[in-house]
KEBA-194128 format. One record per residue (C-alpha): x, y, z; residue in three letters; residue number from 1. Coordinates in nm, 4 decimals. Example, Ala and Ser with C-alpha at 12.3 -4.5 7.8 and 13.67 -1.06 7.14 Angstrom:
REM KEBA-194128
ATOM          X          Y          Z   residu   num
ATOM     1.2300    -0.4500     0.7800      ALA     1
ATOM     1.3670    -0.1060     0.7140      SER     2
***
This chain:
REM KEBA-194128
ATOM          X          Y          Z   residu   num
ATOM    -0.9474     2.7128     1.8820      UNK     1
ATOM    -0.9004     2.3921     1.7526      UNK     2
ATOM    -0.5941     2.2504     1.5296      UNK     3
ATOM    -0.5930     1.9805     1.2944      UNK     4
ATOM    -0.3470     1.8203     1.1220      UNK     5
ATOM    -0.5075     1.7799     0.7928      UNK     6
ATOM    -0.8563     1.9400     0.6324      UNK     7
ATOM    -1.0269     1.5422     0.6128      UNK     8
ATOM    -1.0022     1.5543     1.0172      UNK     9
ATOM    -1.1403     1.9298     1.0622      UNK    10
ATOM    -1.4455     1.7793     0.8343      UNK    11
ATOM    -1.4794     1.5180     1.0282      UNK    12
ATOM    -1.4491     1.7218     1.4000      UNK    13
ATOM    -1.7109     1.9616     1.2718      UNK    14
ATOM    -1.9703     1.7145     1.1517      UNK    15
ATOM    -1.9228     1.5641     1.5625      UNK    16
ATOM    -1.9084     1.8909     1.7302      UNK    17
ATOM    -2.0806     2.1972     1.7518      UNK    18
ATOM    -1.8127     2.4093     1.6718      UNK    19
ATOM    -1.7496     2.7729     1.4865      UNK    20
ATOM    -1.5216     2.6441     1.1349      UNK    21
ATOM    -1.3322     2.9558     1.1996      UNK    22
ATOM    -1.1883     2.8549     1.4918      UNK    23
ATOM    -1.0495     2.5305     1.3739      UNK    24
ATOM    -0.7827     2.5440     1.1692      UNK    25
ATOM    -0.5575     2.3131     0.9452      UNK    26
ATOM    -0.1618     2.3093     1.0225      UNK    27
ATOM    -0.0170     2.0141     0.8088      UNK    28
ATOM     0.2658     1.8250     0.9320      UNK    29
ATOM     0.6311     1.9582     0.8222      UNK    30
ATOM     1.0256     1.7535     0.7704      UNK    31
ATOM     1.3076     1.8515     0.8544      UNK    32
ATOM     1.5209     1.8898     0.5617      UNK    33
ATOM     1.8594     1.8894     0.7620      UNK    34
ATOM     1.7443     1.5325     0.8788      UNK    35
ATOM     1.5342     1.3874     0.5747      UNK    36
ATOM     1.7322     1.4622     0.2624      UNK    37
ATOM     1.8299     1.2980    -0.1054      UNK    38
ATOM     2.1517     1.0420    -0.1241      UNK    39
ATOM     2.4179     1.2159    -0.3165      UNK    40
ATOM     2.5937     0.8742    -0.3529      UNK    41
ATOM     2.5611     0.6908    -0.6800      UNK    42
ATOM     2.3934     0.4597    -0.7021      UNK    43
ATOM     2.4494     0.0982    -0.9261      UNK    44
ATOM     2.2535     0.0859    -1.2564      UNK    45
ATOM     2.0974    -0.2632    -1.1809      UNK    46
ATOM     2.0170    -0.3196    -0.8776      UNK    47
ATOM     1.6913    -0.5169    -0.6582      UNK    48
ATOM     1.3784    -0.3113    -0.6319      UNK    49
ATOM     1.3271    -0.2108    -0.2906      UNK    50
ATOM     0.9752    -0.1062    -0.1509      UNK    51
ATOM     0.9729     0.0372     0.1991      UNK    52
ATOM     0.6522     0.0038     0.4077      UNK    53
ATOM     0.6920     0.2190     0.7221      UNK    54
ATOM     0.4538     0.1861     0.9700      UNK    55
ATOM     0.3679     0.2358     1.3706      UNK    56
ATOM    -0.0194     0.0263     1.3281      UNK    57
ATOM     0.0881    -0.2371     1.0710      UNK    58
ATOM    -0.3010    -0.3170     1.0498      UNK    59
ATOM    -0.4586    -0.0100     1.0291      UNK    60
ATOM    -0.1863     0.1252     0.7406      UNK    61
ATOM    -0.2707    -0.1915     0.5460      UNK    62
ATOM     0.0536    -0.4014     0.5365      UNK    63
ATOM    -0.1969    -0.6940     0.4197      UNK    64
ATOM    -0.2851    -0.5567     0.1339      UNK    65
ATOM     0.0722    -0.5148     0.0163      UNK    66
ATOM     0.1801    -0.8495     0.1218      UNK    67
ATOM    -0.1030    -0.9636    -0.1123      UNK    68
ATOM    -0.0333    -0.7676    -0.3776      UNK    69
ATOM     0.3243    -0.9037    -0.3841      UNK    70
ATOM     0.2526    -1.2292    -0.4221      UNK    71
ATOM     0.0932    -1.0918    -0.7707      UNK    72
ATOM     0.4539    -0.9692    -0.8664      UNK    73
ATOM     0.6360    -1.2102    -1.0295      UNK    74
ATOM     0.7918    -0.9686    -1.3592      UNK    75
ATOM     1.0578    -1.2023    -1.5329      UNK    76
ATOM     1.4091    -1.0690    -1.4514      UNK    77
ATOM     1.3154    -0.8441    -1.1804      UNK    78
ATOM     1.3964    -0.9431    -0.8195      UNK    79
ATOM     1.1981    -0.6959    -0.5874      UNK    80
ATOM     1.2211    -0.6916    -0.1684      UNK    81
ATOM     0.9510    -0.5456     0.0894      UNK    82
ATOM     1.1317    -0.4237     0.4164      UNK    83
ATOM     0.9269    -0.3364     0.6558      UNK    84
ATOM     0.9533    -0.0993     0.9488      UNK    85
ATOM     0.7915    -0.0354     1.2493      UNK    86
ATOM     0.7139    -0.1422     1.6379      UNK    87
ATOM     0.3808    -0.3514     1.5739      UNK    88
ATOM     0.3484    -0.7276     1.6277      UNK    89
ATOM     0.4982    -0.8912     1.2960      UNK    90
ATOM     0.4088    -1.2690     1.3838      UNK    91
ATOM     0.1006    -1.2400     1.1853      UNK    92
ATOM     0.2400    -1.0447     0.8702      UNK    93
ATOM     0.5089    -1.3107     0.8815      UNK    94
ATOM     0.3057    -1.6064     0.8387      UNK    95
ATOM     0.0810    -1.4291     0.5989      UNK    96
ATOM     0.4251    -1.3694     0.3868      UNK    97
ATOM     0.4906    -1.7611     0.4729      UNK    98
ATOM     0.1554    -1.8414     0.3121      UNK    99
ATOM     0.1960    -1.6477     0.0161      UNK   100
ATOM     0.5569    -1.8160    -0.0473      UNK   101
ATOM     0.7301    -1.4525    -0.0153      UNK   102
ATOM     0.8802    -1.4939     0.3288      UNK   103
ATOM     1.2464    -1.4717     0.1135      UNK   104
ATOM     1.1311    -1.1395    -0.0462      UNK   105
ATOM     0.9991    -0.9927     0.2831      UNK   106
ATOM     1.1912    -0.8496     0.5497      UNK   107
ATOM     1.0867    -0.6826     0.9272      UNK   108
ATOM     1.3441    -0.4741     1.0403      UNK   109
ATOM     1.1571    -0.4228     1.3298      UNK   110
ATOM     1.1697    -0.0441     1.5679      UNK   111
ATOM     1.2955     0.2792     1.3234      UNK   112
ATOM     1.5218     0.4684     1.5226      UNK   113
ATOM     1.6900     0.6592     1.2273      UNK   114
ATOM     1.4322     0.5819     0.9271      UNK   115
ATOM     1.6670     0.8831     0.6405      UNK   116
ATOM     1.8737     0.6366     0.6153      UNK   117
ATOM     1.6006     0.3725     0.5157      UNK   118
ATOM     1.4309     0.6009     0.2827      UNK   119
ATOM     1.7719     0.6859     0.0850      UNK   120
ATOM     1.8141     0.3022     0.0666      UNK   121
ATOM     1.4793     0.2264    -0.0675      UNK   122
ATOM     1.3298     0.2352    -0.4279      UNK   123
ATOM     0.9807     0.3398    -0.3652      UNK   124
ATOM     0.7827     0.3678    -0.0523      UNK   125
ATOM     0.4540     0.1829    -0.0153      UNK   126
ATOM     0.1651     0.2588     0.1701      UNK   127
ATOM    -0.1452     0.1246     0.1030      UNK   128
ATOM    -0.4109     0.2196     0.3542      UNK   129
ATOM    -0.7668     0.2759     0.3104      UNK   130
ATOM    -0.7733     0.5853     0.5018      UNK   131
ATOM    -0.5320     0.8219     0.6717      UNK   132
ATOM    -0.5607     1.1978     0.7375      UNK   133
ATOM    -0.2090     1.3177     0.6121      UNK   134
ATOM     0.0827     1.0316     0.6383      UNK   135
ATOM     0.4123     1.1194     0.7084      UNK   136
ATOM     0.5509     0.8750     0.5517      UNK   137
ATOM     0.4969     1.1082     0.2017      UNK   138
ATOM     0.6835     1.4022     0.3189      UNK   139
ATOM     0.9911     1.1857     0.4444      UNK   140
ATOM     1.0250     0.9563     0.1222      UNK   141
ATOM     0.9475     1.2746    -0.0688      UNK   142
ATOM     1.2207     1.4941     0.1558      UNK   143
ATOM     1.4831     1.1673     0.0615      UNK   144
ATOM     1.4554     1.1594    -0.3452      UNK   145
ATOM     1.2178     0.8663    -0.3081      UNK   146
ATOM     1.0955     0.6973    -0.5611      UNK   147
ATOM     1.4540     0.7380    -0.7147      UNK   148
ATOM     1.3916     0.3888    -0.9457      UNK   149
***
């Protein structure tokens, strides 16, 4: 038997392999509630807007293409902050941030030890990838009240 995490990878296995579709199946990922949950606190009516990027493969979950894309928002009135999580290199990212004059609106917070309490924090999680079987990071934010705008 063979388990996936997500139907796009069993397509994928079975177009590779010779394999009965039967015996692969689809489990999807799961949260724990007890750990990823809403923020009961309030919360101040005006405040920054806050877009989490969360990240192990800073390349391959396409931190570029936010970082690009934030350098297109410049509303008048609203200040808005990227933090950005995760163990990969950020030297690159950085200067690409440096290039695009945003360096003051993006921050690396490097390694996420306890990433509920990021979520809770955050306005709306980004990630813009091309391609990914079944991200995580969807069932966390989601588990934490995210987007809470």
């Amino acid at each position: 038997m063979i388990i996936t995490g997500a139907r796009l990878t069993k397509k994928q296995l079975l177009g590779l392999y010779d394999f009965p579709s039967e015996r692969t199946h689809v489990v999807y990922n799961g949260v724990v509630l007890a750990r990823f949950s809403p923020d009961a606190s309030p919360k101040p009516r005006i405040r920054p807007v806050r877009f989490l990027f969360v990240a192990q493969d800073f390349g391959r979950k396409g931190l570029e293409y936010i970082l690009y894309a934030s350098a297109l928002l410049r509303p008048e009135g609203i200040v808005f902050h990227l933090e950005i999580l995760g163990r990969d290199d950020p030297k690159p990212y950085q200067g690409q941030a440096f290039k695009l004059g945003r360096l003051d609106t993006v921050r690396f917070l490097g390694s996420f030890g306890r990433v509920e309490a990021q979520y809770r924090n955050a306005g709306l999680p980004v990630l813009p990838m091309l391609s990914d079987p079944f991200g995580n990071i969807c069932l966390e934010a989601l588990a934490c009240g995210l987007p809470n705008g």
